[in-house]
N, C-alpha and C positions, 0 to 999 in steps of 0.2 A: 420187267419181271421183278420182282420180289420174294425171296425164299429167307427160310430160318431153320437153323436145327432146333430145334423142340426137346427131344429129349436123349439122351446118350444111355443107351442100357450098359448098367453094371451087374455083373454077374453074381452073387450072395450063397455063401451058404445056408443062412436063415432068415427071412423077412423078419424077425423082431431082433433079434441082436443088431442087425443092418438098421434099422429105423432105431434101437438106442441111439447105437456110436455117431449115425449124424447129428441127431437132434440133440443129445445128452452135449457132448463130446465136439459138437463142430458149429453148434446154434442152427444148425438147418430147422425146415419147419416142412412137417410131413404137412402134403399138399392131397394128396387122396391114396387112400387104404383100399380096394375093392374088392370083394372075392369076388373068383370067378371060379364056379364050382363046379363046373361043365369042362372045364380044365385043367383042374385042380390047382390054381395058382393065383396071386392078387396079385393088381395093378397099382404099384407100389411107387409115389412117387415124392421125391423129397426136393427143396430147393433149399441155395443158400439164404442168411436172412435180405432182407428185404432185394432180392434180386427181382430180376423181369426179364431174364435171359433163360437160359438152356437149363433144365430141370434133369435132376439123374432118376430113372427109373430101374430100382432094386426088383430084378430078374434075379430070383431063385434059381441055381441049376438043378435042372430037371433030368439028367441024365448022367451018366458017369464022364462022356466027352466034356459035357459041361462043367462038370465037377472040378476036373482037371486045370480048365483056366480060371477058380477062383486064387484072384489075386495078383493072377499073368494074365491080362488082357493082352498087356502091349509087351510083351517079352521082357520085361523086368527096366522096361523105359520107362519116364514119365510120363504118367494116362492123362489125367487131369490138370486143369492151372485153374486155382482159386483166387480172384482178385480181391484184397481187403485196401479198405480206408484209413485204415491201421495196422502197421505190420508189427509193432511191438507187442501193440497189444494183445494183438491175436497170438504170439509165437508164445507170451507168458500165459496165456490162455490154456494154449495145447500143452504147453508146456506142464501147469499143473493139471491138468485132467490126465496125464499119462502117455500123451501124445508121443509115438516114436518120430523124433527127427533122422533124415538120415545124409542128411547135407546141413548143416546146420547154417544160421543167415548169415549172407555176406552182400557187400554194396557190389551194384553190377552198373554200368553205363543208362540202364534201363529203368532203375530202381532199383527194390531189397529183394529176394528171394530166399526160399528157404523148400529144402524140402521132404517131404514128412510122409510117412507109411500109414494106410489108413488099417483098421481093424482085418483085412486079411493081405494086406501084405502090398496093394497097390499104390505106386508111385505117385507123391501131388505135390505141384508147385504152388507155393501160398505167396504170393507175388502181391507187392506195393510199387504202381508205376510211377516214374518220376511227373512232375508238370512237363505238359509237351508234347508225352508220349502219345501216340494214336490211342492208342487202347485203354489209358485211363481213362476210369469214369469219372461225369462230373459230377 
């Protein structure tokens, strides 16, 4: 058997501020836009650059319950871990686009980590794995 996550829905106050701040702000690259107007809502999907893993789809809340977890998916835990091939460069990166850090980087037995608040307020680890690690890519 063979399985994948595919995509992880994030919750959004606006599908175009939310497709800025990745693309602008994080180098994602919007992967498909689609109305669906029979629903009133588009199928909003961004990836990191040149990734081939798990894609985030920006889910607008549609209702007041919804409304309430933009930002708390995961209880004010860390939601996401962003792998880079560059951890400096990406932190100077975020760094000058306005990027909130709210751990700022330090070396871990792992690699570097940092970790950083996106446009409403969710937790993301921007992670550089050492040589070795399982999880670094090659």
């Amino acid at each position: 058997m063979k399985q994948s996550i595919v995509h992880v829905a994030l919750v959004v106050k606006d599908y175009d501020e939310a497709i800025a701040f990745y693309t602008e702000k994080l180098h994602f690259t919007l992967v498909e836009d689609t109305e669906q107007p029979e629903q009133n809502k588009r199928w909003v999907v961004v990836s990191p650059p040149n990734s081939n893993g798990t894609n985030l789809l920006l889910a607008r809340a549609s209702n007041e319950e919804q409304q309430a977890f933009i930002g708390q998916q995961s209880g004010g835990r860390v939601f996401l871990f962003l792998q880079t091939d560059d951890f400096e460069r990406d932190v100077r990166d975020m760094h000058e686009k306005g990027i909130e850090f709210v751990r700022e980087p330090q070396t871990q037995p792992y690699g570097k980590v940092a970790v950083f608040s996106d446009l409403y307020g969710n937790l993301w680890d921007l992670i550089e794995f050492v040589d070795g690690h399982p999880l670094k890519q090659q």
